[in-house]
MDAnalysis code that builds the backbone (N, CA, C; Angstrom):
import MDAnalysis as mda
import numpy as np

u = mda.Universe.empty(537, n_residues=179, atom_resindex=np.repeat(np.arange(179), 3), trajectory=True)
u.add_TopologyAttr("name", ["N", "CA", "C"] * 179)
u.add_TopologyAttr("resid", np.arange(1, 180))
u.add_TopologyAttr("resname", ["UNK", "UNK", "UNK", "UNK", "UNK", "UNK", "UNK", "UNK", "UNK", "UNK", "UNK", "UNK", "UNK", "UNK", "UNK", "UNK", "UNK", "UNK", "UNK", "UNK", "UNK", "UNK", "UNK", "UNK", "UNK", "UNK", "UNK", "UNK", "UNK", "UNK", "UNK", "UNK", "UNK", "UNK", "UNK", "UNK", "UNK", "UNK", "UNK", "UNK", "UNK", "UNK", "UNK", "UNK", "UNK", "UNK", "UNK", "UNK", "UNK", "UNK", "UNK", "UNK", "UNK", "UNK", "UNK", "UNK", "UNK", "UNK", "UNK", "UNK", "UNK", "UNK", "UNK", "UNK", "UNK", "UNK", "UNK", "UNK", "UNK", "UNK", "UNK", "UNK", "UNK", "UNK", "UNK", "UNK", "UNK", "UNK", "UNK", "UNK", "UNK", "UNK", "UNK", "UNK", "UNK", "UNK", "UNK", "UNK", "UNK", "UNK", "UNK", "UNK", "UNK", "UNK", "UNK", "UNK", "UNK", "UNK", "UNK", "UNK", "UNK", "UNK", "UNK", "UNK", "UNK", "UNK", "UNK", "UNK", "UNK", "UNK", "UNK", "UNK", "UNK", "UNK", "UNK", "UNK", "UNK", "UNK", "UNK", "UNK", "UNK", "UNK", "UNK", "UNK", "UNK", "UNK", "UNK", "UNK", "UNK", "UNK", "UNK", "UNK", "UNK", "UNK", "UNK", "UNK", "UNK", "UNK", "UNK", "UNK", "UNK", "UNK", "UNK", "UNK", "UNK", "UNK", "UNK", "UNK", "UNK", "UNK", "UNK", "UNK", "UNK", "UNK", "UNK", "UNK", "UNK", "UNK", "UNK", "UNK", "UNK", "UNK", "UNK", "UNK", "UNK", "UNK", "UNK", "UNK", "UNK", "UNK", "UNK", "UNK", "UNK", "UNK", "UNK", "UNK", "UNK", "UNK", "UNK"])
u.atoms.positions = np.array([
    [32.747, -34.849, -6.165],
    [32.425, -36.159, -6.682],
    [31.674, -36.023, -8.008],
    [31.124, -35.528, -7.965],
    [29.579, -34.957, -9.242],
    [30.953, -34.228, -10.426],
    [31.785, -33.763, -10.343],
    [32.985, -33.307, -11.024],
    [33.892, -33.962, -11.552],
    [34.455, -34.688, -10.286],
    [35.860, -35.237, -10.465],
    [35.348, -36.874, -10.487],
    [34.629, -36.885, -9.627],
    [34.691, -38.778, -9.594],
    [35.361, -38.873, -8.014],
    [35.024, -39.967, -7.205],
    [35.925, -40.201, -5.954],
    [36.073, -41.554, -6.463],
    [37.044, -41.767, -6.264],
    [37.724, -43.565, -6.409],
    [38.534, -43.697, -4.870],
    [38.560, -42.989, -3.326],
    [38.648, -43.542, -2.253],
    [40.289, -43.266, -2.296],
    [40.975, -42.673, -3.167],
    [42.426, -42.626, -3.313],
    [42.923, -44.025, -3.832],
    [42.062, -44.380, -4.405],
    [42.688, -46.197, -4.489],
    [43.043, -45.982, -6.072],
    [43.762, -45.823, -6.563],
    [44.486, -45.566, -8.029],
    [43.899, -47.206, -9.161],
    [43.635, -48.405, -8.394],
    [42.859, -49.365, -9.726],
    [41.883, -49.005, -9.902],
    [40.847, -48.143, -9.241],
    [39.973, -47.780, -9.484],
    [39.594, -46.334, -10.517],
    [39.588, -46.630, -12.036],
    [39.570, -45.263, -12.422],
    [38.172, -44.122, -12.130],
    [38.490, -42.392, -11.891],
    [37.862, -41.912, -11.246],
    [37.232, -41.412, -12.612],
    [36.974, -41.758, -13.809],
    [36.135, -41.526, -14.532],
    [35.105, -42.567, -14.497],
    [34.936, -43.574, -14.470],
    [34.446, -44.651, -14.234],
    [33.733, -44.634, -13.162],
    [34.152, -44.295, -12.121],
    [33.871, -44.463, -10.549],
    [32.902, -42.926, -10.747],
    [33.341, -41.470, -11.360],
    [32.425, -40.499, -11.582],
    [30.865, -40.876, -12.057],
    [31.076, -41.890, -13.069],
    [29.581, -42.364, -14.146],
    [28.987, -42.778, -12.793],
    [29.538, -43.554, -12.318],
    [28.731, -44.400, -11.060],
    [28.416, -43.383, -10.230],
    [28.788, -42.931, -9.884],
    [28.372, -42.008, -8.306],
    [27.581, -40.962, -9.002],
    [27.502, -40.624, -10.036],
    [26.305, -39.394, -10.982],
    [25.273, -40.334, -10.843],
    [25.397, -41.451, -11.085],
    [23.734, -42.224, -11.022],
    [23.071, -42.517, -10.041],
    [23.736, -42.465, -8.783],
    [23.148, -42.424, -7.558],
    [22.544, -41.652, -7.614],
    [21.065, -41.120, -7.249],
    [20.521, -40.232, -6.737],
    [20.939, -39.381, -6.021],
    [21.258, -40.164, -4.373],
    [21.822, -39.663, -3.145],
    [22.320, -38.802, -3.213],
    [23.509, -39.200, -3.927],
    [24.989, -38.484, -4.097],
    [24.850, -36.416, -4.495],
    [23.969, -36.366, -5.225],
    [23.708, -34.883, -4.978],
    [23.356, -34.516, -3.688],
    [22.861, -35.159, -2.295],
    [22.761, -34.530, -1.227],
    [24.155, -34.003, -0.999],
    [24.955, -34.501, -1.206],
    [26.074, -34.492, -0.630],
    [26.925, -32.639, -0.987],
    [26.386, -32.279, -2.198],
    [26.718, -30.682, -2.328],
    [25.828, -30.121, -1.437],
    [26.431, -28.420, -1.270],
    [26.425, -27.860, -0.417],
    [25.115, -26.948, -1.337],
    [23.947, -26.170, -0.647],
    [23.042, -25.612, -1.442],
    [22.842, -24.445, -0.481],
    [22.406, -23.770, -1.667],
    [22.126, -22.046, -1.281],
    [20.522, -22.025, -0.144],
    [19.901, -23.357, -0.428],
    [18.592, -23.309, 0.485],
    [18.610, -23.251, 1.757],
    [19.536, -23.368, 1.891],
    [19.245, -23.701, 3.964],
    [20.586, -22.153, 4.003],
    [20.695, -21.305, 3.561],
    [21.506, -20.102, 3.945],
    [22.647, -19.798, 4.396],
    [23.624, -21.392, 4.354],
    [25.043, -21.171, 4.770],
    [25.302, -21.236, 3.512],
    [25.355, -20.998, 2.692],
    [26.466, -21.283, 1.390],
    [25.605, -19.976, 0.323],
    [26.353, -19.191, 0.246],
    [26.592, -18.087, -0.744],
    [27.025, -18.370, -1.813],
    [26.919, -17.327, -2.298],
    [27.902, -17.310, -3.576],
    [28.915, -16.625, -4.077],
    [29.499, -15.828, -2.237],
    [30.569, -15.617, -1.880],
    [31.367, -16.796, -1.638],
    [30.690, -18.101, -1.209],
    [31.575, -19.433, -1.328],
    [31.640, -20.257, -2.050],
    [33.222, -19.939, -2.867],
    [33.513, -20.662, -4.206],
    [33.938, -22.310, -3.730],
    [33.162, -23.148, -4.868],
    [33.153, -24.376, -4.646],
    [34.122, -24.785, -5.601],
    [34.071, -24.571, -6.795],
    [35.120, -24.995, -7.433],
    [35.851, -23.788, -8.696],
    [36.599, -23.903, -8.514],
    [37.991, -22.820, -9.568],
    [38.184, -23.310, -10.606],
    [37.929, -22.811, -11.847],
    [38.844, -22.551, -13.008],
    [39.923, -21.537, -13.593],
    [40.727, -22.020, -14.257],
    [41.120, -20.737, -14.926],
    [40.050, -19.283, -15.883],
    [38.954, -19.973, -15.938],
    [37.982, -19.005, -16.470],
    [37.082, -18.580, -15.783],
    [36.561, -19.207, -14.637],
    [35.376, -18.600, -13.535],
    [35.413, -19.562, -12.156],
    [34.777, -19.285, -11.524],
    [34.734, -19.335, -10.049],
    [33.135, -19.725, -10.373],
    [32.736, -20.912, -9.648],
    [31.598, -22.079, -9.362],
    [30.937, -21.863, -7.695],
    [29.986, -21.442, -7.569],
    [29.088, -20.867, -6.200],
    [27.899, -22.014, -6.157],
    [27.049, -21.864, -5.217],
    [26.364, -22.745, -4.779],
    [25.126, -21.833, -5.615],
    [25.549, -21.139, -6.448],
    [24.263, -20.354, -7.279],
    [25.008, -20.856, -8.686],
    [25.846, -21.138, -8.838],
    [26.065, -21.860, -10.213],
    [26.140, -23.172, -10.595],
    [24.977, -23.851, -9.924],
    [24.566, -25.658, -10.570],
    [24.735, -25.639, -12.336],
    [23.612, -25.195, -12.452],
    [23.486, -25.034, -13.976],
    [24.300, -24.933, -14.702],
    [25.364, -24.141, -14.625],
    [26.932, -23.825, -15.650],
    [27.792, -24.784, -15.427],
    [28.025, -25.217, -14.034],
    [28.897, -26.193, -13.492],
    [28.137, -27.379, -14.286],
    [26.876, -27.628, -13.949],
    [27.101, -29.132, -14.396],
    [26.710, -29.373, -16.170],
    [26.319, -28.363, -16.560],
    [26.973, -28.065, -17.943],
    [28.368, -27.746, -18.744],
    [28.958, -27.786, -18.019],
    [30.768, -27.597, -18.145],
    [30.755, -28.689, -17.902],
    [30.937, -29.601, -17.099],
    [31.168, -31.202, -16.473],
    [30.702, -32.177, -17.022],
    [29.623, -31.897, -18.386],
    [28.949, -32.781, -19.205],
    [27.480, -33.737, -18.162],
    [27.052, -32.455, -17.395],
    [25.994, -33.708, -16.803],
    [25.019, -32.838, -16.200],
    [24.182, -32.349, -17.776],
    [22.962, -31.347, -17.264],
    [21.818, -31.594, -16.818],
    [21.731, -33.463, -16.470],
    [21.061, -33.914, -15.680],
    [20.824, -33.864, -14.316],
    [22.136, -32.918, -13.751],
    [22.559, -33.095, -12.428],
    [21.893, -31.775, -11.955],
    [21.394, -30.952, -13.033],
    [20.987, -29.985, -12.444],
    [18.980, -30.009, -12.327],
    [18.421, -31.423, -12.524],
    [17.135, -31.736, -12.587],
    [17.299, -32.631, -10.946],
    [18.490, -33.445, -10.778],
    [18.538, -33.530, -9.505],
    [18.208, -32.338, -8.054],
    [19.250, -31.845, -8.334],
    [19.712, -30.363, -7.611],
    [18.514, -29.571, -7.084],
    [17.335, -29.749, -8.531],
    [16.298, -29.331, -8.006],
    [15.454, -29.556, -7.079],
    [15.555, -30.944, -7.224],
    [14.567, -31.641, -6.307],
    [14.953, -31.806, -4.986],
    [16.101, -32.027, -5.129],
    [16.889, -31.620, -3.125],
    [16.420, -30.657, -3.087],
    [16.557, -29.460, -3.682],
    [16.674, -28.474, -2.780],
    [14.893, -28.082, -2.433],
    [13.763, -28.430, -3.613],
    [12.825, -28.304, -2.895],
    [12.647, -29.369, -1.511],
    [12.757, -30.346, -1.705],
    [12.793, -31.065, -0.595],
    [13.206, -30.225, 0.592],
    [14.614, -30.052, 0.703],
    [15.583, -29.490, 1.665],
    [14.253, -27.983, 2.056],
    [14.361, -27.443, 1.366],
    [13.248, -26.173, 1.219],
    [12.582, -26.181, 2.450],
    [11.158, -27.056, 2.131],
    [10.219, -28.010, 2.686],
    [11.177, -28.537, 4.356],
    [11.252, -29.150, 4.411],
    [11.859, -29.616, 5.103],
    [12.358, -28.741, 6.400],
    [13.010, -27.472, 6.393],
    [14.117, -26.632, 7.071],
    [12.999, -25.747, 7.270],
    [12.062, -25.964, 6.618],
    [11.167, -24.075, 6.777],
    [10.153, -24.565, 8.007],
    [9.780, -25.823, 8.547],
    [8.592, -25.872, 9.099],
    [9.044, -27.015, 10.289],
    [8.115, -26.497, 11.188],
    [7.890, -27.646, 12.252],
    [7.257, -29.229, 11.772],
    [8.294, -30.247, 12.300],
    [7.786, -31.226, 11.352],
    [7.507, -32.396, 12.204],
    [6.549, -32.076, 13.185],
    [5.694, -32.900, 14.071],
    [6.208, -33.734, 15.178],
    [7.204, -33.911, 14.881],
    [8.290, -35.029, 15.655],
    [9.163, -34.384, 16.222],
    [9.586, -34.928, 17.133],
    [11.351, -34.502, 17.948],
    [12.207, -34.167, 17.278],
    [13.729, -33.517, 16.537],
    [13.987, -33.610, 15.911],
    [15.455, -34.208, 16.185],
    [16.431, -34.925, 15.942],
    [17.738, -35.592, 16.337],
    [19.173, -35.035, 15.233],
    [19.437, -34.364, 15.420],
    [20.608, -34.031, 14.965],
    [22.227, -34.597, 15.059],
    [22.909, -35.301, 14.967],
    [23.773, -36.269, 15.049],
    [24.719, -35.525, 13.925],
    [26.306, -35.325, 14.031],
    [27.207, -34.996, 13.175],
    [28.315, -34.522, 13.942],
    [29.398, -34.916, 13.247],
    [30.672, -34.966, 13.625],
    [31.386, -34.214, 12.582],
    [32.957, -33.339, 13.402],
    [33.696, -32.638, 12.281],
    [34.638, -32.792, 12.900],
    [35.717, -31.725, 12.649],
    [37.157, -32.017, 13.323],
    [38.022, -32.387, 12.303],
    [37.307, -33.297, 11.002],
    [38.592, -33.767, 10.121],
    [38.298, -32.680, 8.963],
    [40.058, -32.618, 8.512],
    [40.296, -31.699, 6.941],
    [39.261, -32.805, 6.120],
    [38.407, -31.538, 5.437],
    [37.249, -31.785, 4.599],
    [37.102, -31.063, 3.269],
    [37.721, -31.415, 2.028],
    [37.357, -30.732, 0.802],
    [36.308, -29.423, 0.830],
    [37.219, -28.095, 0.548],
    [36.052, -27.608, 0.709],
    [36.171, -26.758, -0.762],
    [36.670, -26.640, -1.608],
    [37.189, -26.217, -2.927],
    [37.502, -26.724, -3.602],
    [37.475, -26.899, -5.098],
    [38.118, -27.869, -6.038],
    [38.735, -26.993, -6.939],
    [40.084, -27.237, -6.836],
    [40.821, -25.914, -8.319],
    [41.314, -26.790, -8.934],
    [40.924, -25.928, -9.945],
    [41.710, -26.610, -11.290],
    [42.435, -25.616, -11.892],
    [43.632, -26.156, -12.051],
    [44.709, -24.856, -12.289],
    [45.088, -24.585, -13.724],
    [44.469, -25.588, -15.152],
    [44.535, -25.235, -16.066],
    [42.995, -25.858, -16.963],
    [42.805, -25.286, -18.010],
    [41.824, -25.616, -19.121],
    [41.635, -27.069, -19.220],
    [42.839, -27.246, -19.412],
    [42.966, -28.900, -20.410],
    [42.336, -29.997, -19.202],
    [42.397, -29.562, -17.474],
    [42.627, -30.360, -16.376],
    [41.050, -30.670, -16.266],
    [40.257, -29.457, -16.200],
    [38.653, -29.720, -16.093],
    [38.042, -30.272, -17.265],
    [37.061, -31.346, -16.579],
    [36.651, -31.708, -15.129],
    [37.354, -32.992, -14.824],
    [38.590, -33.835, -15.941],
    [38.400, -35.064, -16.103],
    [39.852, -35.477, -15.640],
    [40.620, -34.340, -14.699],
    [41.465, -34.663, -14.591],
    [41.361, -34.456, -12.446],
    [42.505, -35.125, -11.884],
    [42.341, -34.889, -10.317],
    [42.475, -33.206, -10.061],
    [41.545, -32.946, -9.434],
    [41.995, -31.260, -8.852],
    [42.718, -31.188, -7.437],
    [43.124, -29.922, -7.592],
    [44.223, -29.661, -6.289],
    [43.044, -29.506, -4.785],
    [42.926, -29.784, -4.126],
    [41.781, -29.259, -2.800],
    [42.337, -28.268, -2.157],
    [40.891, -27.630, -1.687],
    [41.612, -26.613, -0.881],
    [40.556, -27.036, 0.374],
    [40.944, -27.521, 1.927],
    [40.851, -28.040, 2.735],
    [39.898, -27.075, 3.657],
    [38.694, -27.266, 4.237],
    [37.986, -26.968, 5.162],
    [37.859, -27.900, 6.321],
    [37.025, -27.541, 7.532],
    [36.547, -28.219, 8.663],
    [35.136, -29.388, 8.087],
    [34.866, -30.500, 8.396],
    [34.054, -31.114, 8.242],
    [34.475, -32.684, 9.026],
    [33.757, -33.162, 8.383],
    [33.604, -34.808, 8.766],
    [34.282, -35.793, 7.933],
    [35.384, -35.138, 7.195],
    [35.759, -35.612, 5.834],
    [35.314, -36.012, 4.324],
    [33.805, -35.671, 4.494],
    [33.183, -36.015, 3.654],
    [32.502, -34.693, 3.484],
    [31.427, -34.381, 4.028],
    [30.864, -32.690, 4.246],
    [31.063, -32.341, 5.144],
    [31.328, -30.845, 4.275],
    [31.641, -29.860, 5.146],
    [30.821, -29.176, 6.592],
    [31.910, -28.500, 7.360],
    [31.319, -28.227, 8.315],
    [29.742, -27.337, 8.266],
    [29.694, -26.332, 7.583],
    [28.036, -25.530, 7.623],
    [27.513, -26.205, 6.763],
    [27.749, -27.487, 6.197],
    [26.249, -28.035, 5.866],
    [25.767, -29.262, 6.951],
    [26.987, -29.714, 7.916],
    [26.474, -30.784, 8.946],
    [25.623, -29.773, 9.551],
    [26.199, -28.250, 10.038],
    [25.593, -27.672, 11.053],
    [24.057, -27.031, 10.487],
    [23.699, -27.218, 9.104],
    [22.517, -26.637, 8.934],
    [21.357, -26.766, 9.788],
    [21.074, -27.893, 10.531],
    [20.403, -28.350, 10.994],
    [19.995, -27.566, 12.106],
    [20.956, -26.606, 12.659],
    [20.654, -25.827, 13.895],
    [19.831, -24.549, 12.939],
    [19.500, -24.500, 11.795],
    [18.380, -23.792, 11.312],
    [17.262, -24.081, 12.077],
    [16.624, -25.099, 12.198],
    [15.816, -25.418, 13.287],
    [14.892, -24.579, 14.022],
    [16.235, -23.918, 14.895],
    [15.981, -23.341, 15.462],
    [15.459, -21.896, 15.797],
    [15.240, -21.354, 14.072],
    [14.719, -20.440, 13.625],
    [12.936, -20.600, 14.147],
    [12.533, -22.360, 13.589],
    [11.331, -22.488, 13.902],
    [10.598, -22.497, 14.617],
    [9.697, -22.261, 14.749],
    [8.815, -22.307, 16.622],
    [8.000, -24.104, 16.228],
    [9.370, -24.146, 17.149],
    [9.072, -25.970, 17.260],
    [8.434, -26.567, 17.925],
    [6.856, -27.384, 17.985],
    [6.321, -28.077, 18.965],
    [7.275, -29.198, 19.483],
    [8.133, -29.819, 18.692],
    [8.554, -30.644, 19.767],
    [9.860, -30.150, 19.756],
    [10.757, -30.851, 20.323],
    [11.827, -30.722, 21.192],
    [13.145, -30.853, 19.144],
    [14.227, -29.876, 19.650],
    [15.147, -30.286, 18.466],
    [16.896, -30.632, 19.587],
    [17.108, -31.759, 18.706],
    [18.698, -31.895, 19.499],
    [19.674, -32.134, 18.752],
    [20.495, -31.380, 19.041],
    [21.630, -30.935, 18.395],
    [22.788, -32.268, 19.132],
    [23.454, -33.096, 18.745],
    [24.836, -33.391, 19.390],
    [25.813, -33.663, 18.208],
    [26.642, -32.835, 19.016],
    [28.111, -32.834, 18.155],
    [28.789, -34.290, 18.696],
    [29.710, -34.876, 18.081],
    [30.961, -36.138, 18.081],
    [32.191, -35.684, 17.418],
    [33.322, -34.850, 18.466],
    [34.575, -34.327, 17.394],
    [35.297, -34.944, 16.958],
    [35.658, -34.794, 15.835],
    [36.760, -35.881, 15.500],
    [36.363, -37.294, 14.806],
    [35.108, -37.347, 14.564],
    [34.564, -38.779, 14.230],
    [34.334, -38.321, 12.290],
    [34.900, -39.272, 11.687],
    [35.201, -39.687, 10.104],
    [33.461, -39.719, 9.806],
    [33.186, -39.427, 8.406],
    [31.497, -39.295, 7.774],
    [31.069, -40.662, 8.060],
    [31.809, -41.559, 7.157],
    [31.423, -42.727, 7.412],
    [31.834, -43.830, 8.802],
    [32.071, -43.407, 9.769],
    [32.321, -44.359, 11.037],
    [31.716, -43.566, 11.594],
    [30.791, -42.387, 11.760],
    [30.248, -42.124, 12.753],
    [28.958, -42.883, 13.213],
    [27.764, -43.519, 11.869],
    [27.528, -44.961, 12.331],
    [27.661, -46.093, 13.068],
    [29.020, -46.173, 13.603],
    [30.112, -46.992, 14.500],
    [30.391, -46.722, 15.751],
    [30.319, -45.401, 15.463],
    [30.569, -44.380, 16.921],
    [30.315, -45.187, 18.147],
    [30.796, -45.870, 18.923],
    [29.890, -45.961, 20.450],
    [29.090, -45.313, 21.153],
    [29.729, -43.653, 20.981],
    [28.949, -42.925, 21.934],
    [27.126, -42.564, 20.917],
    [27.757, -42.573, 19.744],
    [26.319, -42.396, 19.211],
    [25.031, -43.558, 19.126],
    [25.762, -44.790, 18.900],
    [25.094, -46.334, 19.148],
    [24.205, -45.899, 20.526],
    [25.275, -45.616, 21.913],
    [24.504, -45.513, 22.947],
    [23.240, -44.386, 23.263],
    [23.422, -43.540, 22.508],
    [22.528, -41.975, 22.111],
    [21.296, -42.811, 21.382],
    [21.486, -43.353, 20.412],
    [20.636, -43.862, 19.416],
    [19.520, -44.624, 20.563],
    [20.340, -45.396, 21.173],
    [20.095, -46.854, 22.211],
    [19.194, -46.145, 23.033],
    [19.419, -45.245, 23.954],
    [18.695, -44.345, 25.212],
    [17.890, -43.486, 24.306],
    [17.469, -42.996, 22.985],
    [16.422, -42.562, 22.386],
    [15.201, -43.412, 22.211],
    [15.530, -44.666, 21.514],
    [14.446, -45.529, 21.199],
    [14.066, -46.354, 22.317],
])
């Protein structure tokens, strides 16, 4: 998204346009995959050129190639957050909720010069939720590295889409019997 732009496959919507927008979200950088929580190397290429190969250790070049070296003042701040966050017991129960099962972008190639960043790239398909990928839903069982005072819970939902798992019944009722 931070690359290409998502416009939803809906073609009136141009994905340069729809890119400006989704760079200004804040959020929207959660959504890459980061070297902080220890599933993502830089044995795992995120996106392909004809001139180099893009790792979860190359923010900086990537989003300087892509025209948006702002994205890498974002990047930072997730990941201290994320940092913070994953390294420590954090007083409370902890609830883990995520679903996979659907083909999930997990590569972006671009098969010539002229194509990056402003043109659609080819995907190359991983496990996830359709939206993120599978080892960054599952980071969360990092956790379990920690010596946790309270309780951490993990539940999987297979097969449930990023955005309808909100919808989920079985998770509504999980949510419901928590609070």
């Amino acid at each position: 998204m931070q690359a290409t732009g998502y416009n939803w496959e809906i073609d009136a919507f141009d994905r340069l346009v729809v890119r400006d927008q989704q760079r200004s979200i804040e959020s929207s950088i959660f959504l890459l995959p980061t070297r902080t929580n220890g599933v993502w190397s830089s044995s795992n290429v995120l996106l392909t050129t004809p001139l180099r190969n893009y790792s979860v250790n190359d923010y900086r070049q990537l989003f300087d190639a892509i025209g948006y070296p702002e994205g890498q003042f974002k990047m930072e701040a997730m990941q201290a957050a994320e940092y913070h966050l994953l390294g420590r017991d954090l007083g409370v129960p902890i609830y883990c909720f995520y679903s996979a099962g659907i083909p999930t972008p997990e590569r972006l190639i671009y098969d010539t010069i002229a194509a990056f960043p402003d043109s659609k790239p080819r995907l190359e398909m991983g496990e996830g939720d359709g939206t993120v990928n599978l080892r960054s839903l599952e980071a969360c069982q990092l956790w379990k590295k920690v010596e946790l005072q309270h309780p951490l819970n993990v539940k999987y939902y297979p097969d449930v889409e990023h955005k309808e798992l909100l919808h989920h019944p079985a998770l509504i009722e999980d949510v419901l019997r928590i609070a």
